[in-house]
C-alpha positions in Angstrom: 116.4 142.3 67.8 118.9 141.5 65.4 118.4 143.9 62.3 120.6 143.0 58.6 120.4 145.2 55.8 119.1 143.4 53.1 118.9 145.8 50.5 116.8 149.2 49.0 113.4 149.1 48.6 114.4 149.6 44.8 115.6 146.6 44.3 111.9 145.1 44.7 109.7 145.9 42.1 106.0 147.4 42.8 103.8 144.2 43.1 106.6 142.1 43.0 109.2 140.1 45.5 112.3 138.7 45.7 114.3 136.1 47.4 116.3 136.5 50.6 118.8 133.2 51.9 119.6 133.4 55.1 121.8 131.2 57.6 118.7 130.5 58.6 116.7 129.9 55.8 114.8 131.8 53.1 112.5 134.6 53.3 110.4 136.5 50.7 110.4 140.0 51.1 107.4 141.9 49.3 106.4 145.0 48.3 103.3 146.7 47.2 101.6 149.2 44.7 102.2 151.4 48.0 105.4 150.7 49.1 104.3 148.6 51.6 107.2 146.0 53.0 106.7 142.8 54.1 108.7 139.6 55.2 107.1 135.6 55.1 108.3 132.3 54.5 108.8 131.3 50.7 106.8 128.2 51.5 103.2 127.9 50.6 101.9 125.5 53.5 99.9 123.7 50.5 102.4 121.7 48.8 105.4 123.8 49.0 104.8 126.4 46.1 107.5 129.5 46.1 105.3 132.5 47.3 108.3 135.2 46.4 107.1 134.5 42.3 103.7 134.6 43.1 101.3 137.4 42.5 101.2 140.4 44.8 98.0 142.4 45.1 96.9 144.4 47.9 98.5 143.4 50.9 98.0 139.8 49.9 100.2 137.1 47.7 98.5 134.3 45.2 101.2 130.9 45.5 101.7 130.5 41.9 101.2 126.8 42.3 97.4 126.1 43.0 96.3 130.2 43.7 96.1 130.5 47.7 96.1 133.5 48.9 97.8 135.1 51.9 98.0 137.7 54.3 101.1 139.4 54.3 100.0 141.4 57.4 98.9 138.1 59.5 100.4 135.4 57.0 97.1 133.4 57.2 95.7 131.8 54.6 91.8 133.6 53.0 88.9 132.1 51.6 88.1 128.8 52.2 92.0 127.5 52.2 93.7 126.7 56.0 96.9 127.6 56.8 99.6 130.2 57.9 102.7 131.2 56.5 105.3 132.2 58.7 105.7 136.6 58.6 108.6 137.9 59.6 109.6 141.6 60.7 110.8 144.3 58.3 111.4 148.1 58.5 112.5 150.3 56.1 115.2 153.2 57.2 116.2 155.9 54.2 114.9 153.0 51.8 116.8 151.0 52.8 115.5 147.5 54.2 115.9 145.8 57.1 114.7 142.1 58.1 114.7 141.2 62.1 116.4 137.5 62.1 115.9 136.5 65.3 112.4 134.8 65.0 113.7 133.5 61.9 116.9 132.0 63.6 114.6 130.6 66.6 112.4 128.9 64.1 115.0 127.2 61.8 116.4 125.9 65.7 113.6 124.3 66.3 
């Protein structure tokens, strides 16, 4: 695995995500009410909508564009929307974060 440190868990807010740009692309990185860490593709498979500023709740994201939701467990989509969003593997280490770039690297190759 190829680990990078990408930050404290502080610097997400509860609910909330942010951005992370990559040499191989860009990930969102969430976090929830419970401190719960995730990594998935910005992209909403709809039509493109930037899931880091949508809304977090539970351990799924709204796309802020047309309201599919996600899981940020499985990345697929709920309801009666299709699709998946790419996830991505995180850990946190002394609150610290750290996002696995390998699968990301392998995908942008492709």
């Amino acid at each position: 695995m190829n680990w990078i440190d990408i930050g404290h868990i502080d610097d997400i807010p509860e609910r909330g995500a942010r951005l992370v740009k990559t040499h191989s692309g860009c990930v969102a990185v969430f976090r929830t009410a419970s401190d719960e860490v995730f990594a998935a593709s910005d992209r909403c498979p709809h039509k493109g909508g930037p899931l880091s500023e949508g809304i977090v709740h539970g351990n799924k994201v709204t796309c802020p564009l047309h309201n599919w939701v996600f899981s940020l467990e499985t990345g697929e989509a709920q309801g009666a929307d299709e699709g998946v969003i790419a996830t991505y593997p995180i850990r946190v280490e002394g609150g610290r974060l750290f996002l696995d770039i390998t699968e990301l690297a392998a995908r942008s190759a492709a």
